[in-house]
C-alpha angles and dihedrals in degrees: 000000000000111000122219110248113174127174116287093210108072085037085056101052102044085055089057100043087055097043083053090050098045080051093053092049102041090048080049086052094047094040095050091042100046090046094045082051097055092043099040090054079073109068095204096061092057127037082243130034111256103222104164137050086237095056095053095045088054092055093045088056101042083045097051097043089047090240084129097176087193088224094106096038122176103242098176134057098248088051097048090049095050085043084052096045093048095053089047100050090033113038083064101056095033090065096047092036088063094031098057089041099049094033096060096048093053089042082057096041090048096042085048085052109041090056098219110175115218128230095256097051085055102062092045077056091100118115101012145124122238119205108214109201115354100230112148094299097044103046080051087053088049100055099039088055094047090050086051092048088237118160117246148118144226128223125192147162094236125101101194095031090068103036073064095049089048097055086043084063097265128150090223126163133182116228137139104272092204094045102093092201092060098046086057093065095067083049101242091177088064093038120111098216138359117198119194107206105162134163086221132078109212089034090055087053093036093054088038084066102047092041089058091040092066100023108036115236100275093081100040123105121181127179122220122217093187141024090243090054086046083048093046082055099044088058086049089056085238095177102208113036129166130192110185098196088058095051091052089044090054093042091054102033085053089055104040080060106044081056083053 
């Protein structure tokens, strides 16, 4: 199984730029809170008097994301100033604060789900077996060669098909199975065996072809759901195909007449 390394650098920095920004808006949030408490205590500085912590927190942070509900309102100079210090200073931070949060969870969700492999995990791509589609045979194959520690990959169409291998421990990747720019980035020419297995018809041939077209038709393996797809393969001189439903057929059809 070929395990995902990526650079620690990038991954480095954007932790500490997030960590810097959480600082800066936690030391904004003590600093408007602790200052809204002091001067809410007077009456005089807010249109209501701020008796608890909780109350002068809420008004830091409705202030600093500019929610601004008008129900806590500076009424005296000293309070409008402090309420001024505290958007400027804090609008700032707040935003990139949040951007560079939220920003970096969506970057690493979308990096998990494009299925983008990396430079590195293409030249260990030497030896394998790549999975293409993961329709019944395939997610067998799958587990049989993850129980037997093989090296090998699984490319699908299928977003969230593969964000759920890859949390069951999957090397699985999203790329266009007929694109054969695509398919020559998971080095079909070095793999020791590719295996089609697709729901859909034309995309089975489809990805038959572009499997052959880089790999040559020793190594490929399709498998067929029908005898028309078996038929369409057999056109396309596809060397090693497989349809599951005829081999049962012919299991079953030979025992049913040894009994008889």
């Amino acid at each position: 199984m070929i395990y995902t390394c990526t650079a620690k650098a990038p991954y480095m920095a954007s932790q500490t730029t997030i960590i810097a920004y959480a600082i800066a808006l936690a030391m904004v949030l003590a600093f408007g809170t602790v200052g809204t408490y002091a001067l809410g205590h007077n009456s005089t500085n807010f249109n209501v008097r701020i008796s608890s912590w909780i109350e002068a927190l809420y008004f830091t942070v409705t202030t600093i994301s500019t929610v601004g509900y008008g129900d806590i309102v500076p009424v005296s100079n000293i309070a409008r100033i402090f309420d001024m210090a505290l958007i400027l200073s804090g609008l700032g931070v707040f935003l990139a604060a949040i951007t560079a949060i939220s920003g970096e969870f969506v970057n690493s969700r979308l990096t998990k789900l494009s299925g983008k492999i990396s430079g590195l995990e293409r030249r260990m791509l030497t030896g394998h077996v790549v999975l293409i589609g993961f329709d019944t045979t395939n997610a067998l194959v799958a587990s049989k060669l993850k129980k037997q520690k093989k090296k090998f990959v699984i490319v699908t169409e299928d977003k969230s098909l593969a964000d759920k291998l890859e949390d069951e421990g999957f090397n699985a990747y999203v790329a266009d199975i007929t694109s054969e720019v695509d398919m020559k980035a998971f080095r079909l020419d070095k793999a020791k065996r590719i295996v089609v297995d697709v729901r859909d018809v034309s995309r089975t041939v489809y990805a038959a072809i572009v499997a052959k077209a880089i790999a040559g038709n020793k190594n490929v393996m399709v498998v067929a759901a029908t005898e028309e797809v078996e038929k369409h393969l057999k056109e396309l001189d596809i060397e090693h195909i497989i349809n599951p439903s005829a081999i049962a057929a012919g299991i079953i059809g030979d025992s049913i007449s040894k009994e008889a």
